[in-house]
N, C-alpha and C positions, 0 to 999 in steps of 0.2 A: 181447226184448219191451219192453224200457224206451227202445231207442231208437224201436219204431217209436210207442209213448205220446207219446213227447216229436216226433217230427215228427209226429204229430197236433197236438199243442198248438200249436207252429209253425205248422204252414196253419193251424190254424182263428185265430189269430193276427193273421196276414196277412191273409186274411181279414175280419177286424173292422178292422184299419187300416183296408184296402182299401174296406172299405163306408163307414167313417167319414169317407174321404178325401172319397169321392165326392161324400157326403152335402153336406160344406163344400163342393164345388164347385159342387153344383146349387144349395145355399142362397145361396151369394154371386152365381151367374146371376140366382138370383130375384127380391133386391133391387132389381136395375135394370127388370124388369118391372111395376113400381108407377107409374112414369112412359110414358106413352101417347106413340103416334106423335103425336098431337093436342097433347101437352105441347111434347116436343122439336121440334113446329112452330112454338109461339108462342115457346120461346128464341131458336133458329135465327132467325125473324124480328126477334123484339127486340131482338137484339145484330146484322142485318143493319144497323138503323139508323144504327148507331154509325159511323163514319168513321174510322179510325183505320188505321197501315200495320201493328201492331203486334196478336196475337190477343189477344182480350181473358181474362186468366185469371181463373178463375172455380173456387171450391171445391169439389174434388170428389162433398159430400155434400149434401144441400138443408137450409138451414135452417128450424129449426121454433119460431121461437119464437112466444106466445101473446100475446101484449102486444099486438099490430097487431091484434087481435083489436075495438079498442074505436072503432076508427073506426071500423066495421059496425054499430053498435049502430044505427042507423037512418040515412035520407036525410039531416038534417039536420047527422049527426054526419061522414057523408062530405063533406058542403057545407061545416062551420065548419073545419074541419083542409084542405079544400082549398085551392092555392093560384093554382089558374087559369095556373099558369105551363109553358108546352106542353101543353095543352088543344086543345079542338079541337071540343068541345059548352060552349054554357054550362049552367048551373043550371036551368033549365026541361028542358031534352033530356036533364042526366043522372037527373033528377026520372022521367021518363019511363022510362031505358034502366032504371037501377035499382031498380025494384020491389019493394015490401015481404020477398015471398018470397025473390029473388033475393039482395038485402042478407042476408038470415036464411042461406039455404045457405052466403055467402061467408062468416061468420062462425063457421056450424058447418066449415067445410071448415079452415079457420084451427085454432081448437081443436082439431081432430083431426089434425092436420099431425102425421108423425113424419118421423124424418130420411130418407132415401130418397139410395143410390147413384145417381150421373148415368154413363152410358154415353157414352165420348166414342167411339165409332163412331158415334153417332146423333148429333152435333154437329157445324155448319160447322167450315167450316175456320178460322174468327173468331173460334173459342174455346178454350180451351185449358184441360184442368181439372188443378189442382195439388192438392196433399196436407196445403198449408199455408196458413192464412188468418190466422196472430196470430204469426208469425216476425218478426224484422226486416225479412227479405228482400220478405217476403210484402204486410208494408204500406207498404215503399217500392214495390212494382209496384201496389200499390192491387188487389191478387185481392178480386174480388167474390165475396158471399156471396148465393146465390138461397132463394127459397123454391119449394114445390110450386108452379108456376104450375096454378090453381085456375080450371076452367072451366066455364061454367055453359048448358047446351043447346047448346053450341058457336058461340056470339053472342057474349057478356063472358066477360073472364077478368080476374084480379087477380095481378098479379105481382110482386113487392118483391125489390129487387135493393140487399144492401146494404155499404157500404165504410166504412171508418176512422169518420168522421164523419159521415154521412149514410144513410140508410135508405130512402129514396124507393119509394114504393107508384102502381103503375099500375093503372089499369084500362084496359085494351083492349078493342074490337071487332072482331070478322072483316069486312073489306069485300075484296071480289072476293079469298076464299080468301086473305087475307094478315092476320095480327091487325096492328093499329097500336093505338097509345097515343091515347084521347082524353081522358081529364084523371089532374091525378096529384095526390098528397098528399105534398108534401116533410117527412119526420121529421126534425128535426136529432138527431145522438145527442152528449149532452154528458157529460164526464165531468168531476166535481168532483173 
């Protein structure tokens, strides 16, 4: 009687592993489904741009921080921190493309940013995602740290891509199905 008690405990046991296992595999699926075929279009394009023989490594995880939050605060605020350097509209067209609302979403989208798994099956071949962005190893290859690239009516999107010393904030437009970079906001990051 007592052993078939105890091989019940046993399956039902097994069992609870069994569903808990599961449970961890379908939750750690899930995380990569926060990012849109629409996202993983504007990466794939963005780091198309790039030229290089070498994939470009890039952190596994998306970065969330809130800081870059303060250049949205309005038009004017994305104009005085711009630097017109690889642009492609001036100041009047981005006055126009970025609208009061649009500015407000990109900045609630920012604020609410949490870290988000990147799936490198839905990544060119140009990218390669590592596990380490603050190793030795890691900032001698220069791995880049991304955020949720943040899109808005599928028109603008804002994407920050950032390394050792540099922090750099794009915004792009979709022209003929392809996002491209029309102006950017270079952050320097300094450490004292």
């Amino acid at each position: 009687m007592k052993g078939i008690k105890l091989q019940k405990v046993k399956v039902s046991c097994f069992i609870t592993i069994l569903i808990i296992g599961l449970s961890t595999v379908v939750a750690q699926n899930e995380q990569y489904d926060r990012l849109t075929s629409e996202d993983y279009q504007l990466i794939n394009d963005f780091y198309s741009l790039v030229d290089n023989d070498q994939p470009i490594e890039v952190y596994h995880r998306t970065y969330f921080d809130k800081g870059w939050a303060k250049y949205f605060m309005d038009i004017d605020s994305v104009l005085k921190e711009g630097t017109g350097i690889g642009t492609s509209v001036n100041d009047e067209e981005l006055k126009r493309i970025l609208s009061n609302d649009i500015i407000s979403d990109i900045r609630n989208e920012i604020i609410n940013a949490i870290p988000i798994g990147i799936n490198s099956r839905k990544l060119s071949d140009n990218i390669k995602l590592v596990k380490s962005f603050d190793s030795k190893q890691a900032l001698k290859d220069k791995v880049v740290r991304i955020t949720n690239p943040i899109i808005i009516n599928n028109e603008i999107a804002v994407f920050r891509a950032i390394r050792l010393f540099e922090g750099p904030i794009f915004i792009l437009q979709k022209k003929d199905n392809k996002w491209e970079v029309i102006y950017a906001i270079n952050e320097w990051l300094i450490f004292e």
